[in-house]
C-alpha positions in Angstrom: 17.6 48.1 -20.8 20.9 47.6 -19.3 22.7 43.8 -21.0 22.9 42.6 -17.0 19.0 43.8 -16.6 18.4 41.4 -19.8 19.9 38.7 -18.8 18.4 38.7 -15.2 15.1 38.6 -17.2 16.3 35.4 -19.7 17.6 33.9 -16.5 14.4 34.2 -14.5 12.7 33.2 -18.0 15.1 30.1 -18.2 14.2 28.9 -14.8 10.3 29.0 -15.6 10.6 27.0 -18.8 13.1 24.5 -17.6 15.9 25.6 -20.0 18.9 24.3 -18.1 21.9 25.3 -20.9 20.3 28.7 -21.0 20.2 28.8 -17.6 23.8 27.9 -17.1 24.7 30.5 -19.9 23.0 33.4 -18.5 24.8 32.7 -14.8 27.9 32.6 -16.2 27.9 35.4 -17.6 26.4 37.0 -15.3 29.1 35.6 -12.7 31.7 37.6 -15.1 29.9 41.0 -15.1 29.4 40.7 -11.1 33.6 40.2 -11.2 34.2 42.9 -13.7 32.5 45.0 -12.1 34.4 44.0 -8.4 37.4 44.5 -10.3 36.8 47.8 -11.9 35.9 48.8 -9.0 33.0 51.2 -10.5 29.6 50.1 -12.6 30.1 48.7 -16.4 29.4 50.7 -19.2 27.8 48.4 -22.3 31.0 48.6 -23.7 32.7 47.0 -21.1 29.6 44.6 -20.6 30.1 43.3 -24.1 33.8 43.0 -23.7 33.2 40.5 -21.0 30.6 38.7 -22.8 33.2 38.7 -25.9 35.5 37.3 -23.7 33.3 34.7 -22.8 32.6 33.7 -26.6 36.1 33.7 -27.5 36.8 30.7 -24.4 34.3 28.9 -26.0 35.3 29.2 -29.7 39.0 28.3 -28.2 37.3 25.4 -26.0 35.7 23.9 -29.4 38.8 23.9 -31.3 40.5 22.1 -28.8 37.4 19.6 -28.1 37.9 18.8 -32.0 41.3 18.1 -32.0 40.9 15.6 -29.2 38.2 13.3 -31.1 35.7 15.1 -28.4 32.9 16.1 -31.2 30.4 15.4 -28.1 31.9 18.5 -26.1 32.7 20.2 -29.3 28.8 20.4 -29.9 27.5 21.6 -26.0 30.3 24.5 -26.4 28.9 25.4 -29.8 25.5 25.4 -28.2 26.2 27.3 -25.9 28.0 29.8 -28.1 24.6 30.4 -29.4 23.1 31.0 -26.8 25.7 34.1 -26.4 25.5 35.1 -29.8 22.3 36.9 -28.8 23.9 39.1 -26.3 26.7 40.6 -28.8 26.3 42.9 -31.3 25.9 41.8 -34.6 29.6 41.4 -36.1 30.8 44.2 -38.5 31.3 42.8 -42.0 34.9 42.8 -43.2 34.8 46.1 -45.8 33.1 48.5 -43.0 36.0 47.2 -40.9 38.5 47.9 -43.5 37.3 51.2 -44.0 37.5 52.2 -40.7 41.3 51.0 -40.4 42.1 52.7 -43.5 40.7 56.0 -42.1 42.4 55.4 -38.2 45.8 55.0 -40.6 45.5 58.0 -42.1 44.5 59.8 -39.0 47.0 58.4 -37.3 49.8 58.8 -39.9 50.6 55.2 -38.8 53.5 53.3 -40.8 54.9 50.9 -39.0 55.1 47.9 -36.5 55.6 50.4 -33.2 52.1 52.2 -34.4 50.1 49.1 -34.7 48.9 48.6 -30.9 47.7 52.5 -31.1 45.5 51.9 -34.2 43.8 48.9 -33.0 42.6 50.8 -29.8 41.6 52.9 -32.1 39.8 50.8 -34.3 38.1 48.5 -31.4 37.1 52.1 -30.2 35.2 53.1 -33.3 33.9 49.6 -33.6 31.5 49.4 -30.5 32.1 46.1 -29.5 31.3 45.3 -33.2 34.5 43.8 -34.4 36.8 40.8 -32.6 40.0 42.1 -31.7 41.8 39.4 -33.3 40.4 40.0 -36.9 41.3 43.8 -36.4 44.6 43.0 -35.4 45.5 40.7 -38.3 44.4 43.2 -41.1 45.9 46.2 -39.0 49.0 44.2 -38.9 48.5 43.1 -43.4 47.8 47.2 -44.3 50.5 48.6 -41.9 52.8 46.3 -43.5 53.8 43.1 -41.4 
């Protein structure tokens, strides 16, 4: 089952059983598929389906930390909830030695030793990955073994 066909089911589930911040989740998401899809032009692959759910975590996680620095623990807290609720629709994250190990080997592959050959490992790496890693945490240890 296709991630748009499973969330078409939790949002017709959500609207039985009254769940309004699921509800509003699932929509939203998938709102962004629909447009990623527009935009592509052609149908999502579940890699690209994750990347735009991804996308939608990582407003959220932003969204929180900037709640908090305002005093706005109330909006802080609905964000977080809400990033639950798209927790289920990612794939579990990759723990930090399998990522490692997977960098190490795309280095050596890629006989990568500098600055200039970092943007070529990381698509690499996010590649290999499957949606499993946040391109921000592969980018910061790509950028500590290449040597930045």
């Amino acid at each position: 089952m296709s991630l748009e066909q499973r969330l078409t089911d939790d949002m017709k589930a959500a609207m039985k059983a009254g769940e309004k911040e699921t509800l509003g989740v699932v929509r939203r998401v998938l709102a962004a598929l629909k447009n990623a899809r527009i935009e592509k032009k052609a149908d999502l692959d579940e890699q690209d389906e994750i990347k735009v759910v991804r996308s939608i975590a990582k407003q959220h996680k932003e969204s929180i930390e900037q709640f908090r620095a305002a005093g706005r623990e109330d909006l802080a807290t609905k964000e977080e909830a809400e990033l639950v609720i798209l927790s289920v629709y990612l794939p579990p994250e990759m723990d930090q030695a399998q990522l490692e190990a997977i960098i190490d080997e795309v280095i050596a592959e890629t006989g990568a030793s500098s600055m200039k050959d970092m943007g070529g490992v990381i698509k690499a790496v996010m590649a290999r990955t499957g949606g499993q890693a946040e391109g921000g945490a592969v980018s910061a240890l790509v950028k500590d073994k290449i040597g930045g």
